[in-house]
VEXSE-266998 format. One record per residue (C-alpha): residue number from 1; z, x, y. Coordinates in steps of 0.5 Angstrom, whole numbers, plus 500, padded with zeros to 3 digits. Layout:
# residues N
   resi    pz    px    py
    NUM     Z     X     Y
...
//
This chain:
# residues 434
   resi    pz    px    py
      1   527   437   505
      2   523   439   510
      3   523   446   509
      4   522   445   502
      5   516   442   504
      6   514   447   510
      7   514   453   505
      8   509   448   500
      9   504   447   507
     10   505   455   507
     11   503   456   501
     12   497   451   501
     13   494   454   508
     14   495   461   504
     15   489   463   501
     16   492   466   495
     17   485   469   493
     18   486   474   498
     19   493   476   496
     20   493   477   489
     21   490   484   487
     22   485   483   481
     23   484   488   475
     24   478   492   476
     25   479   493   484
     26   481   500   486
     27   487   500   491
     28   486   506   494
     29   479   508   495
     30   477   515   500
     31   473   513   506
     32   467   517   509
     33   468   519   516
     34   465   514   522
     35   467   509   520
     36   470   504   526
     37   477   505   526
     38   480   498   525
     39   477   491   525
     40   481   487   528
     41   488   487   533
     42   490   481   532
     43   498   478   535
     44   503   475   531
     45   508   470   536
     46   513   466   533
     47   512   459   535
     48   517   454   536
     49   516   447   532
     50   518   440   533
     51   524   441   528
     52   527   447   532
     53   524   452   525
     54   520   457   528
     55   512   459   525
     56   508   465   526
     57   502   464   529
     58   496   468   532
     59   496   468   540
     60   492   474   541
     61   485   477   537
     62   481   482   539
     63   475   483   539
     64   474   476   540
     65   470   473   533
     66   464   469   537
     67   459   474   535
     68   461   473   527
     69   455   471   522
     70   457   465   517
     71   459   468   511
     72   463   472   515
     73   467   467   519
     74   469   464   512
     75   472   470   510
     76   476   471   516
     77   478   464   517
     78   482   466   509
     79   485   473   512
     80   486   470   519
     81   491   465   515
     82   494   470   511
     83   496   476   516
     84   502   471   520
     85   505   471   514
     86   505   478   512
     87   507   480   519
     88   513   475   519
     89   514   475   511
     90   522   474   512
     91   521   467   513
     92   522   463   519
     93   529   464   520
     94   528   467   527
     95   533   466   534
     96   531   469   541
     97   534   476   542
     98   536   481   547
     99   535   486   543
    100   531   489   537
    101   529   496   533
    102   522   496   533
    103   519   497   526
    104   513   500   522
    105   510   497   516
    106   504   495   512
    107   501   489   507
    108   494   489   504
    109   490   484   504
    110   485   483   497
    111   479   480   498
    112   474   475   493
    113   470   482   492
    114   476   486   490
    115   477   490   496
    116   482   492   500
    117   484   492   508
    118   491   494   509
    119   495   490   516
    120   499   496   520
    121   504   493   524
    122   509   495   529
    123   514   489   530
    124   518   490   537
    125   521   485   543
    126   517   486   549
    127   520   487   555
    128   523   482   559
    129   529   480   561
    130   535   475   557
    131   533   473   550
    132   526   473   548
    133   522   473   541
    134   520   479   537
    135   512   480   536
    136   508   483   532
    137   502   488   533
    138   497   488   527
    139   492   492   526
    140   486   490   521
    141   482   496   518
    142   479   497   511
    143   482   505   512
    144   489   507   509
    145   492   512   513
    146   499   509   515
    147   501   516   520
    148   495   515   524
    149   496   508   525
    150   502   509   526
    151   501   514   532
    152   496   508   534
    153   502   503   534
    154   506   508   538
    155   501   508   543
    156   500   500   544
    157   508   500   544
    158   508   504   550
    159   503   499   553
    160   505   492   552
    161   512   495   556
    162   507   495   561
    163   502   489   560
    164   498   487   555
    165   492   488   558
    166   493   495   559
    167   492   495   551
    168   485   492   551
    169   482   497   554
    170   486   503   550
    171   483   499   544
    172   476   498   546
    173   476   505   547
    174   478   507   539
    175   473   501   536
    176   468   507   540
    177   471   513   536
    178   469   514   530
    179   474   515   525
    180   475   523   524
    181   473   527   518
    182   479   529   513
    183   483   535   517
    184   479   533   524
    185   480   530   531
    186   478   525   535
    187   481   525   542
    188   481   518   546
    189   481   517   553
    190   486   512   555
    191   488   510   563
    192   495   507   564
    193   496   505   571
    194   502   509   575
    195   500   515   570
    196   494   516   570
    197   488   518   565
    198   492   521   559
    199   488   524   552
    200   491   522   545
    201   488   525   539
    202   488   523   533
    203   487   527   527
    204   487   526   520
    205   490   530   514
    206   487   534   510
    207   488   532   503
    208   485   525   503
    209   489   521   498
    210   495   524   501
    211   494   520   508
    212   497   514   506
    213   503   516   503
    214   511   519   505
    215   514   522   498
    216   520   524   503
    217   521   516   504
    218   522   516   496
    219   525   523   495
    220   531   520   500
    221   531   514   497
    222   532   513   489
    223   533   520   485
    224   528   525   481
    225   531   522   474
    226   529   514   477
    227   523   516   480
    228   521   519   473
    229   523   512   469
    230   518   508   476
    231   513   513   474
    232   514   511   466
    233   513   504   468
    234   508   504   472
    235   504   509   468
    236   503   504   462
    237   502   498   468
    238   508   494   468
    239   511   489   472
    240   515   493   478
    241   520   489   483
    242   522   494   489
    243   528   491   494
    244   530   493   501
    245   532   489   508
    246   528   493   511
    247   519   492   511
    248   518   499   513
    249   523   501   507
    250   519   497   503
    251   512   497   504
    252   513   506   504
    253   516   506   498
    254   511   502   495
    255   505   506   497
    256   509   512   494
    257   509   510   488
    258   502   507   488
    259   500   514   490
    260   504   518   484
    261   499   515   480
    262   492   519   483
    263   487   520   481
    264   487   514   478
    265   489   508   481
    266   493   501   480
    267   489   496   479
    268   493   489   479
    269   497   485   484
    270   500   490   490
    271   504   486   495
    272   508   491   498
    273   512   486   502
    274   513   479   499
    275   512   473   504
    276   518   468   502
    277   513   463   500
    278   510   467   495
    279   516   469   492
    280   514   466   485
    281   509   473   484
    282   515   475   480
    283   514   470   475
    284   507   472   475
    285   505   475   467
    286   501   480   468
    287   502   487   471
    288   504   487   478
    289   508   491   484
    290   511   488   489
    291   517   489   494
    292   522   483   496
    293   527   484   502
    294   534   484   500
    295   535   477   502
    296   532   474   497
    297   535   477   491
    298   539   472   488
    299   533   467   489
    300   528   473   484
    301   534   474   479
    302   534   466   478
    303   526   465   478
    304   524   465   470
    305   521   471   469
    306   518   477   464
    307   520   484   464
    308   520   488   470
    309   524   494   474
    310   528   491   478
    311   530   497   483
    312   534   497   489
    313   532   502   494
    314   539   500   499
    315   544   503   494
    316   538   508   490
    317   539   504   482
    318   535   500   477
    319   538   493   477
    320   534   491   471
    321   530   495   466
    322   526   494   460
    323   531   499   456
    324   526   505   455
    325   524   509   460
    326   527   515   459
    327   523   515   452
    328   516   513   455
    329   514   520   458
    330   514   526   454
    331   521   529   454
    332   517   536   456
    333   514   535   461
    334   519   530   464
    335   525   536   464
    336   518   541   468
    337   517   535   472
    338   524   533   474
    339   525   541   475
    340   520   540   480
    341   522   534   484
    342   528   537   485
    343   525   543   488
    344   523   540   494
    345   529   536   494
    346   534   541   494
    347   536   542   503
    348   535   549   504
    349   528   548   502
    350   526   545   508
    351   518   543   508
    352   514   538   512
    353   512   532   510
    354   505   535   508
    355   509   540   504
    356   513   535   500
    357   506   531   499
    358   502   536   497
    359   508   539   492
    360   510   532   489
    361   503   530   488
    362   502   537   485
    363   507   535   480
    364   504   528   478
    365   497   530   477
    366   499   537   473
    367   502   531   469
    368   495   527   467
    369   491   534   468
    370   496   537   462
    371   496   530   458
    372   489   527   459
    373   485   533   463
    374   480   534   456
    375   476   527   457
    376   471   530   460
    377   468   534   452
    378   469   527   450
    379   464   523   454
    380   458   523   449
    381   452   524   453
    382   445   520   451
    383   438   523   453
    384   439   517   459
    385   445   521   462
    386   449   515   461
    387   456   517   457
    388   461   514   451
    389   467   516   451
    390   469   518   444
    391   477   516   445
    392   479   517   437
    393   476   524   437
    394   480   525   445
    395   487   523   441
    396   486   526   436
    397   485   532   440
    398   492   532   442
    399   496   538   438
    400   503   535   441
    401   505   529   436
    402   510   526   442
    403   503   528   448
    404   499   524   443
    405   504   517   442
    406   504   517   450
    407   496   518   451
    408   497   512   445
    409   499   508   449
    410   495   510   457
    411   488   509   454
    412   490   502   454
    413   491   502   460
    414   486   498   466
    415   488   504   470
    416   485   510   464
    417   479   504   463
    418   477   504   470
    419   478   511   471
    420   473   512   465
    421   467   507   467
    422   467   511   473
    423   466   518   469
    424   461   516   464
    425   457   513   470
    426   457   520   474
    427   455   525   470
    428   454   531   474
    429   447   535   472
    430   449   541   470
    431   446   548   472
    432   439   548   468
    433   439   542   466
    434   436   535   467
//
């Protein structure tokens, strides 16, 4: 009874607004650069309770919050609660150990507004001797570039073997720097005692969608053929389970398939790893992408739930599906595209993970630009440069009769619907005209 009754004073203190994405909100959004790089370090510890149960608590923040306005303070009082759940979403069956793989992985916060902010964790057992506790390391930031944050945890892994407060100075340092622009490099000052003054530089990728996203981790995983049907399903916003034991695993892959889906974005609930005590989002009617750790598999199958696609990203299969996705996707293009994908799978040809990025991305924005690309000669623009957009006349613009069902169907979508509010705002003046 009493962890029945743990897991509801969990879900209470949670501020479910903050987790649940809300239609309309964009889930990734492109950052100017000179932003701060993060907002908040704050450490997860794992506290031990009066009935022997283990909670995760913040033991450490930085920067300190005194100097917070009002409206701020209640806005970080709900995301402050949130993150020890995702940080340790796997539930509180933790016992001391003397030895642990640190892990990387990532969460997203939604806020009352609709926007995003993406915890970057590293997972590690700090050092010591005998049995001891895992801790995690959580950087809070509104910017989405999960391999710079990651250079970024290696860095204060390093220093938390050495003492914790070797990483307040590091960190201050980076609050300092701007964030770089796209293809740029900030360099960051760092003294560590024994070693000396060390430079780290951080430099973004180039292609700013692509910078929060591994493909391989997909690639290595799941098949071209099943990548298509999760592609299929997520196109036309339906509920998406993913399931892995490891956080890393899960919270990758989930950030992939959000990004097959640029230049339009997922707008709906997008939790890449599903605290225990949140595992009811599945029953949940509306779209939704989530990932759930391998454990808890009996306990989703047995929740009353709509349809979905259940995947099991261990053994690289779909254990649920809806039935028919290998005909929601033209079959034309799905052959040109299965073509591509298994290109840059193939081992002899061996091609950085920017490569891999940039030629899967390639492929999934071919798809749209072949299949909705002519929307901009349907927008209908009034003397006053606001546009309507003419969605009987752009389907019926599609000579194809399978192209055609498919476009059908994905203008209903929030997804399209977003896409098109934001192209009949910005009209760009052209040569010659005002």
């Amino acid at each position: 009874a009493t962890e029945g009754k743990e897991e509801t004073s969990a879900a209470e203190n949670n501020p479910s607004r903050v987790l649940q994405g809300k239609p309309g909100e964009r889930s990734s959004v492109l950052y100017s650069a000179g932003q701060f790089f993060f907002e908040y370090l704050v450490v997860v510890s794992l506290k031990k309770m009066s009935d022997g149960h283990y909670e995760p608590k913040i033991t450490y923040q930085f920067p300190k919050r005194e100097n917070l306005l009002k409206g701020q303070k209640e806005e970080e009082e709900r995301l402050l609660q949130a993150i020890p759940l995702f940080c340790f979403p796997d539930g509180n069956n933790w016992a001391p150990v003397t030895e642990f793989t640190s892990e990387t992985f990532s969460f997203v916060l939604t806020n009352v507004d609709g926007s995003r902010k993406i915890g970057y964790c590293r997972r590690l057992l700090p050092s010591g001797r005998g049995v001891r506790l895992p801790e995690v390391f959580c950087i809070i930031s509104c910017l989405g570039c999960f391999g710079l944050f990651s250079k970024i945890l290696d860095e204060v892994e390093k220093r938390r073997q050495i003492s914790m407060a070797v990483i307040y100075p590091f960190m201050q340092g980076l609050r300092e720097s701007p964030f770089p622009a796209p293809g740029k490099t900030v360099t960051i000052k760092s003294f560590i005692p024994e070693s000396g003054t060390e430079l780290i530089e951080l430099t973004r990728p180039v292609d700013a969608h692509l910078e929060h996203v591994e493909f391989q981790a997909l690639l290595q995983r799941l098949s071209p053929h099943l990548i298509l049907h999760i592609f299929a399903s997520a196109v036309l916003e339906r509920r998406l389970i993913f399931l892995a034991e490891e956080l890393s695993v899960l919270s990758q892959c989930i950030h992939a398939v959000a990004a097959l889906l640029y230049p339009f974005t997922w707008a709906h609930t997008y939790i890449p790893v599903v605290p225990e005590c949140l595992l009811d989002t599945v029953c949940c009617p509306t779209p939704f992408m989530v990932g759930i750790q391998m454990r808890h598999l009996e306990r989703v199958l047995d929740q009353p739930m709509e349809e979905a696609l259940i995947v099991d990203l261990c053994e690289g299969k779909i254990l649920r599906a809806v039935g028919d996705e290998e005909e929601i996707l033209p079959i034309k293009l799905q052959n040109e595209m299965l073509t591509s994908l298994n290109r840059h799978n193939s081992n002899n040809n061996v091609h950085t993970s920017e490569q891999v990025n940039a030629l899967v991305s390639e492929a999934f924005v071919q798809f749209f630009v072949r299949m909705v690309g002519h929307y901009t000669s349907h927008i209908k623009w009034s003397k006053n440069a606001s546009g309507t957009f003419q969605e009987r006349a752009f389907c019926k613009a599609i000579a194809s009769k399978t192209n055609r069902k498919f476009v059908k169907k994905f203008v209903k979508t929030n997804m399209f619907s977003l896409f098109i509010e934001e192209a009949e705002k910005s009209r760009i003046p052209q040569e010659g005209k005002q």
